[in-house]
C-alpha positions, 0 to 999 in steps of 0.5 A, a space after each residue: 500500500 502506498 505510504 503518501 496519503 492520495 489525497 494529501 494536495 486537496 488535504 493541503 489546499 483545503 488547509 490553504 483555504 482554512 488560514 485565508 478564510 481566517 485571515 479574510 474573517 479577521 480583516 472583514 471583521 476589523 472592516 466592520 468595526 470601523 463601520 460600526 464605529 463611524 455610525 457611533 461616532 455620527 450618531 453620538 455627533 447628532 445627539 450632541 448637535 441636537 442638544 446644542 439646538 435644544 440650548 439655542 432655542 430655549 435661548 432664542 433664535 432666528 428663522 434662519 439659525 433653526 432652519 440652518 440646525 434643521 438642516 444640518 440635523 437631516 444631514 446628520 440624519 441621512 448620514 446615519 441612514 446611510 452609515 447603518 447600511 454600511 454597517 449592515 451590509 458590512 455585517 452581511 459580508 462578516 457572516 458569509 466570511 463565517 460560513 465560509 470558514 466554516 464550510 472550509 474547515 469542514 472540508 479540511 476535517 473531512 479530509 484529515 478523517 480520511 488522512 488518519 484512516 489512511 494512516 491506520 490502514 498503513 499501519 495495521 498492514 504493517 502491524 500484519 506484516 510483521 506478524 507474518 514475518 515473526 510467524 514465519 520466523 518462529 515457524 522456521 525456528 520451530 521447524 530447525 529445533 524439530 529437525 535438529 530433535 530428530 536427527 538427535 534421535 536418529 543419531 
């Protein structure tokens, strides 16, 4: 029986394919916490602006400082619309990145299974082997002590 695992390239690529998936998760996962992070940072902004225009309006002002807060306040707004859908489909591409993973190191493990049967079939031929060797050894034995007692006897 061939010693080299047959399929010990796919064995090989698959494990290839388990470090990059790794690699490509932890970089996706990196991307999305700065997405999440650039929504907290907008949201926080807005939440500060909104109070700085509670301030200014218990304060008093003009037609054009509110429609300006207004204005600035709907492009907060927008803003953090559009930066939650980064983020979500940030978080999206996170969860595909896990399946992969997964996917690939369910293949590499069906591969080592594969591997350490191979290895054990090498293994209990070899064991077999040996046994037949031994057997043939101490029957040679067996028979040469045999031979050497009768030709005592004859003798």
């Amino acid at each position: 029986m061939n010693s080299q695992f047959p399929l010990q390239d796919l064995l090989d690529i698959a494990h290839n394919q388990v470090e990059e998936s790794f690699r490509t998760l932890g970089g996706q996962v990196a991307a999305e916490q700065e997405c999440m992070d650039k929504l907290s940072l907008l949201e926080r902004y807005r939440a500060e602006y909104q109070e700085r225009f509670r301030e200014a309006a218990r304060s008093g002002i003009t037609r054009i400082q509110l429609a300006n807060y207004q204005q600035f306040l709907a492009r907060l707004d927008t803003a953090i619309t559009q930066q939650s859908a980064v983020a979500e489909q940030s978080h999206a591409r996170t969860e595909q990145c896990q399946r992969e993973l997964i996917e690939h190191r369910s293949r590499m493990q069906a591969f080592i299974s594969l591997s350490t049967h191979h290895g054990n079939m090498l293994a209990a031929a070899e064991a077999r082997r040996e046994q037949k060797a031994s057997d043939e050894f101490a029957g040679m034995r067996f028979r040469e002590h045999e031979a050497a007692r009768e030709s005592e006897s004859h003798g």
